[in-house]
N, CA, C and O of each residue as an XYZ file, in Angstrom:
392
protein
N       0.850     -1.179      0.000
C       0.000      0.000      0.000
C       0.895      1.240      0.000
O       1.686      1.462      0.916
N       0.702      2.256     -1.342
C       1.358      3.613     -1.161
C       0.864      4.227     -0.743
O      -0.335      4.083     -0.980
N       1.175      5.303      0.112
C       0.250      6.344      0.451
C       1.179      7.671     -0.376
O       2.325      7.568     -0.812
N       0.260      8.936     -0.425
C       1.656      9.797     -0.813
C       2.435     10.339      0.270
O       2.001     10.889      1.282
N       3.864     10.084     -0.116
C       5.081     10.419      0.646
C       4.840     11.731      1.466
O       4.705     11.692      2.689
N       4.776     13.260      0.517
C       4.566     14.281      1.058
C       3.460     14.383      2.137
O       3.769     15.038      3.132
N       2.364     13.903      2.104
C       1.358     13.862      2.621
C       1.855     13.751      4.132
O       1.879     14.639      4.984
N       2.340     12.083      4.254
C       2.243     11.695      5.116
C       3.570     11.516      6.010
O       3.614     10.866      7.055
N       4.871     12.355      5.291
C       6.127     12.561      5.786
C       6.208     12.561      7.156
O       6.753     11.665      7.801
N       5.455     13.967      7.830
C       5.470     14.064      9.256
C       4.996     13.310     10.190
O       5.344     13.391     11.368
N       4.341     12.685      9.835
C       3.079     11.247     10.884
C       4.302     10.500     11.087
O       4.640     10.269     12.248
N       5.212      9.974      9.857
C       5.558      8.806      9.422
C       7.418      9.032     10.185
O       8.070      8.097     10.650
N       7.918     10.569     10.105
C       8.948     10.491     10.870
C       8.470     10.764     12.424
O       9.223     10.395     13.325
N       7.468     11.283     12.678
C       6.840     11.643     14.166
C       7.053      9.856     15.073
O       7.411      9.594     16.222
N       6.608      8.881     13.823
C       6.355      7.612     14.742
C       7.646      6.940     14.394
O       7.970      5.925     15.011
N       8.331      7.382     13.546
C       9.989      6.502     13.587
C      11.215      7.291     14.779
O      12.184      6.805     15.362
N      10.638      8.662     14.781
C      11.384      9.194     16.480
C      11.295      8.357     17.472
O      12.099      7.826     18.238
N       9.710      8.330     17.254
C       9.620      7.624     19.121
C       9.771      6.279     18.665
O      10.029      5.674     19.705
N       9.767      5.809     18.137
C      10.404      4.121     18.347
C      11.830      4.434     18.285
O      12.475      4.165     19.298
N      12.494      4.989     17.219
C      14.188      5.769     18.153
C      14.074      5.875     19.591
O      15.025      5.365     20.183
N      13.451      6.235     20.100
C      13.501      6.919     21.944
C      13.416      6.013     22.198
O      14.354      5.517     22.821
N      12.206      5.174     21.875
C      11.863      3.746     22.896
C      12.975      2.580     22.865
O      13.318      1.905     23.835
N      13.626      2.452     21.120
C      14.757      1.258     21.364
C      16.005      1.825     21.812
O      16.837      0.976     22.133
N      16.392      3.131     21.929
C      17.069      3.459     22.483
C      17.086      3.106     24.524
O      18.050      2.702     25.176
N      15.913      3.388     24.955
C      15.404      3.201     26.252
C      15.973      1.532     26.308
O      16.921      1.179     27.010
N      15.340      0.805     25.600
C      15.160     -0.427     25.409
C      16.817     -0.986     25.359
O      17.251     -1.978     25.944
N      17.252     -0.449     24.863
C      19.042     -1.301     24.432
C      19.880     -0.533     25.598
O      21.048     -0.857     25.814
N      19.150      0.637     26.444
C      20.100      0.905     27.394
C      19.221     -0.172     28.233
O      19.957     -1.047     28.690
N      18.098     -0.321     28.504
C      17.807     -1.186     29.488
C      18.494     -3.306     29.433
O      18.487     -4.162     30.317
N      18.948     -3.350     28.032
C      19.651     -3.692     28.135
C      21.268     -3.974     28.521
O      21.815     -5.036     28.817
N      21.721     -2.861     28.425
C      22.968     -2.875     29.018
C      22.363     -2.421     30.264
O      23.270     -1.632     30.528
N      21.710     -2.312     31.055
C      22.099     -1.983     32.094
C      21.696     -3.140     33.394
O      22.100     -3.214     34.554
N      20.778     -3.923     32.654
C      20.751     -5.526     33.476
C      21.881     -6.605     32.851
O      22.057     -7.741     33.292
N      22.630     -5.981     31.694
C      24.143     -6.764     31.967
C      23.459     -8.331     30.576
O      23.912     -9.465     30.420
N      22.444     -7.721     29.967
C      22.574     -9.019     29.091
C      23.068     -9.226     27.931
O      23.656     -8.454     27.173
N      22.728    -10.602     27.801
C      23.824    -10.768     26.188
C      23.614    -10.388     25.072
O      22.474    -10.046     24.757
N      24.220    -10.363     24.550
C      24.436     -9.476     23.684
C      23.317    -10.371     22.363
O      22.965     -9.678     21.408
N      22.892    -11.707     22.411
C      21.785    -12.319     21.870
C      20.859    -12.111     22.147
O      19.986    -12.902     21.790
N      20.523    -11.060     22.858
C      19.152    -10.640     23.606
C      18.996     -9.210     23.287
O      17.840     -8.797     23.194
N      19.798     -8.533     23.135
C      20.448     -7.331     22.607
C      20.171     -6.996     21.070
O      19.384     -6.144     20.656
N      20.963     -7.826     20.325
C      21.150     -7.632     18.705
C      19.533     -7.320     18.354
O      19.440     -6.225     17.799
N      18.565     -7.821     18.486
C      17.326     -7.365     17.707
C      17.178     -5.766     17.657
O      16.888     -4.965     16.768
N      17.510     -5.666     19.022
C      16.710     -3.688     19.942
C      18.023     -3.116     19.060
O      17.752     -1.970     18.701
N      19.087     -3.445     18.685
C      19.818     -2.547     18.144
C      20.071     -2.568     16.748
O      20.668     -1.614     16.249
N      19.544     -3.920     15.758
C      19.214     -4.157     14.570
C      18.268     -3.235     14.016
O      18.638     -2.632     13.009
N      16.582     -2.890     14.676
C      15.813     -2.367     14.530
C      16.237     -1.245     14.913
O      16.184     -0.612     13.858
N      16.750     -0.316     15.934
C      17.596      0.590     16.093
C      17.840      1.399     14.687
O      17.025      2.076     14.059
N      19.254      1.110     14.379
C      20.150      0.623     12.937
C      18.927      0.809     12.034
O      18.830      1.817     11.334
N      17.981     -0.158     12.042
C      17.166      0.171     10.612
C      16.134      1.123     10.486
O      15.663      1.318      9.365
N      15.541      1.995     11.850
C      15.042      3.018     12.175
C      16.195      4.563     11.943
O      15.916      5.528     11.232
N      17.136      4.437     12.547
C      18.087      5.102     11.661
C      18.175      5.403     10.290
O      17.885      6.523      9.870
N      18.595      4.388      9.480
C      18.356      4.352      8.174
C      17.306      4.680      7.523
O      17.430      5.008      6.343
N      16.326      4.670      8.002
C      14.893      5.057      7.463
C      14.671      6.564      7.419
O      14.205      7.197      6.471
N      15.219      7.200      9.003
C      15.101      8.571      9.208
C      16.245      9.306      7.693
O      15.747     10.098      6.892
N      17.501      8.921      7.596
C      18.604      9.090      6.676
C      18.232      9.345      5.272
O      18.490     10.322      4.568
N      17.459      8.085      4.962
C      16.708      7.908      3.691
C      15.866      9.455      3.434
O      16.381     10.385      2.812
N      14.666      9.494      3.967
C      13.787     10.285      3.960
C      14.368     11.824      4.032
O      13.819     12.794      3.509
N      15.644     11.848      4.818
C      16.315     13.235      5.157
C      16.903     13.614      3.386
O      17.101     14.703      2.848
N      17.075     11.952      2.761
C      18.112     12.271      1.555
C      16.774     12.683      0.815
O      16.866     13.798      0.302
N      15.639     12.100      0.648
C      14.845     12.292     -0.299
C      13.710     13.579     -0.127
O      12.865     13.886     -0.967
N      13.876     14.059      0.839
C      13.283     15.690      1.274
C      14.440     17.061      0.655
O      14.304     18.125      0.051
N      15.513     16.299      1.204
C      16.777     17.316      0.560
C      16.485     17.382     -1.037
O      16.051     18.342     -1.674
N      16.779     16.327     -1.418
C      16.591     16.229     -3.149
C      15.315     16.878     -3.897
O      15.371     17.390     -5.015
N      14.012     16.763     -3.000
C      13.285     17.425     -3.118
C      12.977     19.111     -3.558
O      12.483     19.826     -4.431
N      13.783     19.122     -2.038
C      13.800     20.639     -2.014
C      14.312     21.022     -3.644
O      13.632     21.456     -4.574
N      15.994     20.629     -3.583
C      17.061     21.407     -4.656
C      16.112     20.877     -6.158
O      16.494     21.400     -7.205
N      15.178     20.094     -6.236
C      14.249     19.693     -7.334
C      13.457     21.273     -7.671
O      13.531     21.993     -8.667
N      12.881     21.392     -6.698
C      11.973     22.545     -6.863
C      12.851     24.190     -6.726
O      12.348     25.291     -6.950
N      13.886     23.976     -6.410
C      14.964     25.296     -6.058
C      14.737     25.254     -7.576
O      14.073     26.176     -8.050
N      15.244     24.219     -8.469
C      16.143     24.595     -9.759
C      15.037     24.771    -10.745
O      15.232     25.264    -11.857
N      13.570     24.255    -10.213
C      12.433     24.529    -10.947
C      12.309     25.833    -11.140
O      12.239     26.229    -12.303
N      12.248     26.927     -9.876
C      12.147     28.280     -9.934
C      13.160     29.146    -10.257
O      13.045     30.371    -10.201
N      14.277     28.479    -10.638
C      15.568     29.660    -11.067
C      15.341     29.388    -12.611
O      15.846     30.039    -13.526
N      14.622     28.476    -12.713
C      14.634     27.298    -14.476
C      13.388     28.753    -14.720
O      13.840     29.749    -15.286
N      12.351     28.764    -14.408
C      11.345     29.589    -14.458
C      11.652     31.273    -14.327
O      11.164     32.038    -15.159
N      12.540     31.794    -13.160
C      12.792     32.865    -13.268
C      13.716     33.369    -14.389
O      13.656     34.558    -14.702
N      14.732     32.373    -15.135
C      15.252     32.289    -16.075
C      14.970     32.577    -17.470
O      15.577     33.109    -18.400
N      13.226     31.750    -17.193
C      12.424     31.665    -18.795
C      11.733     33.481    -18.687
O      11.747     34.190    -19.693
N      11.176     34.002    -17.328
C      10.674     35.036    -17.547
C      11.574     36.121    -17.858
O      11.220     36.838    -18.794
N      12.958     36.475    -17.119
C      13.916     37.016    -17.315
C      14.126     36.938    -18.698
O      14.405     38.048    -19.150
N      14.098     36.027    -19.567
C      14.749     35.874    -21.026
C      13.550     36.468    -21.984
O      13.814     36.893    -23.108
N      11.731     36.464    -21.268
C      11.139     36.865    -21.820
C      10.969     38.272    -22.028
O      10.824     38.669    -23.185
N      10.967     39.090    -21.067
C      10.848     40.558    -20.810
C      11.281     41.352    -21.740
O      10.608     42.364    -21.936
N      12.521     41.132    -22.581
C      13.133     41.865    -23.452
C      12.493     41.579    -25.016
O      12.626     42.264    -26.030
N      11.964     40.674    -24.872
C      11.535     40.178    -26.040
C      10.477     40.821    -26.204
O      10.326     41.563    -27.174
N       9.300     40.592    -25.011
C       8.260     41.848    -24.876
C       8.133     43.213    -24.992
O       7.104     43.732    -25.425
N       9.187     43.891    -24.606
C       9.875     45.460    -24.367
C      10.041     45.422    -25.912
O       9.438     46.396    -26.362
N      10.692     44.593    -27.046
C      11.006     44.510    -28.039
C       9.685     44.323    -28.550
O       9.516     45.082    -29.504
N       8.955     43.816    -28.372
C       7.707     43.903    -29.737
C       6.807     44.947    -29.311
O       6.086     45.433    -30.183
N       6.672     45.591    -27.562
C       6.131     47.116    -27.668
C       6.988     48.452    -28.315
O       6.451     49.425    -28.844
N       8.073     48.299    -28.182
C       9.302     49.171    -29.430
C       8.280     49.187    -30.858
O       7.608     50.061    -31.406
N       8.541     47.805    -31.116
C       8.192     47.683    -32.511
C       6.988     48.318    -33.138
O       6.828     48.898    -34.212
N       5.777     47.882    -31.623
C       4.519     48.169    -32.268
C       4.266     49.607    -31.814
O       3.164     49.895    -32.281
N       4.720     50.590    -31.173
C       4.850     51.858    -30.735
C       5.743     52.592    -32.280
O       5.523     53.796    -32.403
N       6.495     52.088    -33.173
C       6.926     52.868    -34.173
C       5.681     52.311    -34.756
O       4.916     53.274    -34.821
N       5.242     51.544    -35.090
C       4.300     51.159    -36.614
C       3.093     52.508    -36.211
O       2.534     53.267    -37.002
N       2.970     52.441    -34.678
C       1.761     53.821    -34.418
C       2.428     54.779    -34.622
O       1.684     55.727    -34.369
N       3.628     55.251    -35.006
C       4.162     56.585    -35.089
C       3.922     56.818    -36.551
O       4.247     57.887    -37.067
């Protein structure tokens, strides 16, 4: 099931924080009753892949952004290049009225 990304970005890193906080809680409460490290590896696997998830999403919001940056310099570019062209055919049509 997709949902859209933008939509639902903030819900979706809001609930990958707090499971960060909680396996974080969770893998210190492991070290701190002293267990093995086979009891351990899951809370810090999922950890690790909650990480990665936040990373991901950080890369694909960034890319985002500079997507739409280069949209509007691409656009301020096309109007900038237009203006003179305009200024140029009121020239033109201001002599044909003279």
């Amino acid at each position: 099931m997709a949902l859209p990304h933008a939509r639902w970005r903030g819900a979706k890193n809001g609930a990958n924080w707090a499971l960060v906080g909680v396996k974080v809680l969770n893998a210190y409460s492991h070290w701190a009753v002293d267990d093995e490290f086979e009891r351990t590896a899951p809370t810090l696997v999922f950890l690790l892949m909650l990480g990665c998830r936040l990373v991901v999403d950080w890369q694909v919001a960034k890319r985002e952004r500079e997507q739409q940056a280069l949209q509007e310099q691409h656009q301020q570019q096309q109007q900038q290049q237009s203006l003179p062209a305009a200024a140029a055919k009121q020239k033109i049509e201001q002599k044909k009225d003279q």
